[in-house]
N, C-alpha and C positions, 0 to 999 in steps of 0.2 A: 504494500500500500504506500501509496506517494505521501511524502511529509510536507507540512504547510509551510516547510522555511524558506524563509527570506533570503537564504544563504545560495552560494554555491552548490548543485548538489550532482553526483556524479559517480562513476563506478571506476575504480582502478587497482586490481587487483592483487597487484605486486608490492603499490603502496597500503594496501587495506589486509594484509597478510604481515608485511613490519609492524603495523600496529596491533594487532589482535594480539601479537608474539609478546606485546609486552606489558598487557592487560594482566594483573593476577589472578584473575578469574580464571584467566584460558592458560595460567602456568601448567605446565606435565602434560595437556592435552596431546594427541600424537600430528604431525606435522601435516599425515594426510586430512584429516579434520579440515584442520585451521587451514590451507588450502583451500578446501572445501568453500570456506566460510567466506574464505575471503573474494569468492566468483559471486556472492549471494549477496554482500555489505553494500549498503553503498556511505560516500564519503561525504559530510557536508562542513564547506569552509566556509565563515560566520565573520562577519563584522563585527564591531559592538552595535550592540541594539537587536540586531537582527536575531528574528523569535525564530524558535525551534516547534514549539505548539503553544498554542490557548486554550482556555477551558473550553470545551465542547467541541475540540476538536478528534477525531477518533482514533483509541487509542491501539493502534494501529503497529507499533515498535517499541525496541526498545534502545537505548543510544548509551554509547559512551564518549566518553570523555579524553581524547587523546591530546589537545594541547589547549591550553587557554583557559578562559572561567564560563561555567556558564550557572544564573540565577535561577532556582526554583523559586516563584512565587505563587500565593492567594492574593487576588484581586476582588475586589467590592465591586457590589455596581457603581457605588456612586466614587468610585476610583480611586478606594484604600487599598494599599499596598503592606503583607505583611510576608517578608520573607523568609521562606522555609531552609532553607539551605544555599550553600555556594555548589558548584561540581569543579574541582581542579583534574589534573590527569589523570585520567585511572579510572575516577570515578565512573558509577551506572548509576543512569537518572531515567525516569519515565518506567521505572519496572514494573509498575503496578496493575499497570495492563496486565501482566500474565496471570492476574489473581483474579480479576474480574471482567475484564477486558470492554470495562463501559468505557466511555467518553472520558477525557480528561478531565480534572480539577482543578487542577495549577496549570500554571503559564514557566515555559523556559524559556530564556532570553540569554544572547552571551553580554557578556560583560567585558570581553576583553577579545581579539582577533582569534577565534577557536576554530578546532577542525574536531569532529564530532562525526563518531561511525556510528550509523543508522542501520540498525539489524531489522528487520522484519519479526512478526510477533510469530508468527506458526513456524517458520526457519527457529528462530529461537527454542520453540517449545520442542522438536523438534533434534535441534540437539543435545537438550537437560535432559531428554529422555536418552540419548546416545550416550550422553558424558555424565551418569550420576554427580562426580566430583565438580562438576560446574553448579548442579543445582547445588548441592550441600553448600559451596562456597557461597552461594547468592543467598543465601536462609539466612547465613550468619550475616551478611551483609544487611538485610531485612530487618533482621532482629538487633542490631546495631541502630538502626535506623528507628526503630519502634523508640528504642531507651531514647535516645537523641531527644525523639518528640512529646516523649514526656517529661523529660528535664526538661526543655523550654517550655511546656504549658506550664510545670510548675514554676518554673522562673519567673513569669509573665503574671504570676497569681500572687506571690507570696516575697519577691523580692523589690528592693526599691530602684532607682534608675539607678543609682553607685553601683550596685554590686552587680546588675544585670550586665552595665558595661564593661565593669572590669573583668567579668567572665568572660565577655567577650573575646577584649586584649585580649585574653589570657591563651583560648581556641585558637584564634588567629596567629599569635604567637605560635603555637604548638605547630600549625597546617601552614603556615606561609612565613614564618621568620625564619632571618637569616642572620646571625653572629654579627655583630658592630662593636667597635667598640664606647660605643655609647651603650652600650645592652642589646636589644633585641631589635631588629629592624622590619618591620612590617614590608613584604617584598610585593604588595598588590596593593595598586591606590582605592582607597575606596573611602566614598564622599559620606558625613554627617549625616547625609539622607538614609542613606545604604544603610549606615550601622544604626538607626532608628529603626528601622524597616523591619532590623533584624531581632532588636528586643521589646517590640512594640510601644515603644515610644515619639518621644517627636524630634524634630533636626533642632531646635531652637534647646530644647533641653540635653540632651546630647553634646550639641555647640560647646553648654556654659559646663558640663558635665565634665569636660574634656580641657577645658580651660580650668575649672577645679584641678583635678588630674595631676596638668602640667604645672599651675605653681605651685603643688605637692611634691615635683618632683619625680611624680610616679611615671609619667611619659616625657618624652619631649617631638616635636615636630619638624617634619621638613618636607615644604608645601603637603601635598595629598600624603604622604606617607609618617608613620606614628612609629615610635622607638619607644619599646619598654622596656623605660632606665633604673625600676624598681619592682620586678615581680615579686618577690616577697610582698610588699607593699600591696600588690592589685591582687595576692591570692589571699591578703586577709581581706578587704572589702568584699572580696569575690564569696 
């Protein structure tokens, strides 16, 4: 089934076999397989902005994530934005077709120049039944995924904005920093809005959150990009 993106979309075989190869999903898999897989993939290269699906779009595949970022979000009608997750490489996003295979919920959109292998949803099922070890790995991916969303419901319930963001930092740290020596260097720009988005908060409180923060000491700044100069400091708030 054809995907609604805005992107580049296209099949190329020899390139969509290097990437599969270095999925963990499809580690130990045997070579004929992935071969296989990769006559069946197709490749889509992504702008930023440019959406991969919207809600009611049919849930049709499933995609990973080979280079770049792409956003899971929920959308309002009246055009609240609450974001469920980032996808860096590696990642699977859209899997939840295989469980029920209604229409989408969430909207994916890249965030940053990505390229995005779009597997087909019966090809998929298809090989889980071939490769048991592929499904087991995607359960525990699942169930990763479960804990995930119920630490942020609870977050979102029972925590204040300080500590919602400093957990933030903290994640982000863990999934995108990189060693500075100011401390921790946040290697993916992402705007006030973005990290509102992501604790259900707002960009204005966030803003002053983060300017708290910094003359704490706990971060410091350099334009879009945030340096955690005190993690000790954001995992007690946290």
């Amino acid at each position: 089934m054809a995907s609604r993106s805005t992107g580049q979309r296209y099949q190329d075989p020899k390139k969509a076999l290097w990437f599969l190869r270095k999925l963990p999903l499809f580690a130990d898999i045997p070579h004929d397989t992935l071969q296989q897989c990769s006559n069946l993939v197709w490749l889509l290269e992504l702008k930023r902005r440019q959406v991969v699906f919207l809600p009611g779009d049919p849930g049709g595949a499933v995609y990973f994530v080979s280079s770049g970022r792409i956003k899971i979000s929920k959308v309002t009608s009246d055009g609240k934005e609450l974001t469920l997750d980032y996808g860096a490489a590696n990642d699977v996003f859209g899997e939840l077709c295989l469980i029920d295979g209604g229409p989408r919920e969430d909207m994916a959109e890249a965030m940053d120049t990505s390229v995005v292998i779009e597997f087909d949803r019966g090809h998929f099922e298809r090989l889980v039944q071939k490769e048991g070890l592929i499904g087991f790995r995607l359960v525990k991916v699942l169930a990763q995924r479960r804990r995930q969303l119920e630490e942020k419901v609870e977050n979102l319930i029972f925590k204040d904005v300080n500590s919602k963001l400093a957990e933030l930092l903290l994640r982000l740290g863990q999934d995108f920093g990189v060693a500075d020596k100011r401390g921790t260097l946040l290697s993916l720009k992402i705007t006030h809005q973005e990290m509102a988005n992501l604790i259900g908060s707002t960009r204005e409180t966030v803003s002053l959150t983060l300017s708290q923060f910094r003359r704490s000491g706990l971060i410091a700044t350099e334009g879009r990009r945030v340096i955690l100069s005190d993690q000790e400091g954001l995992q007690a708030l946290a």
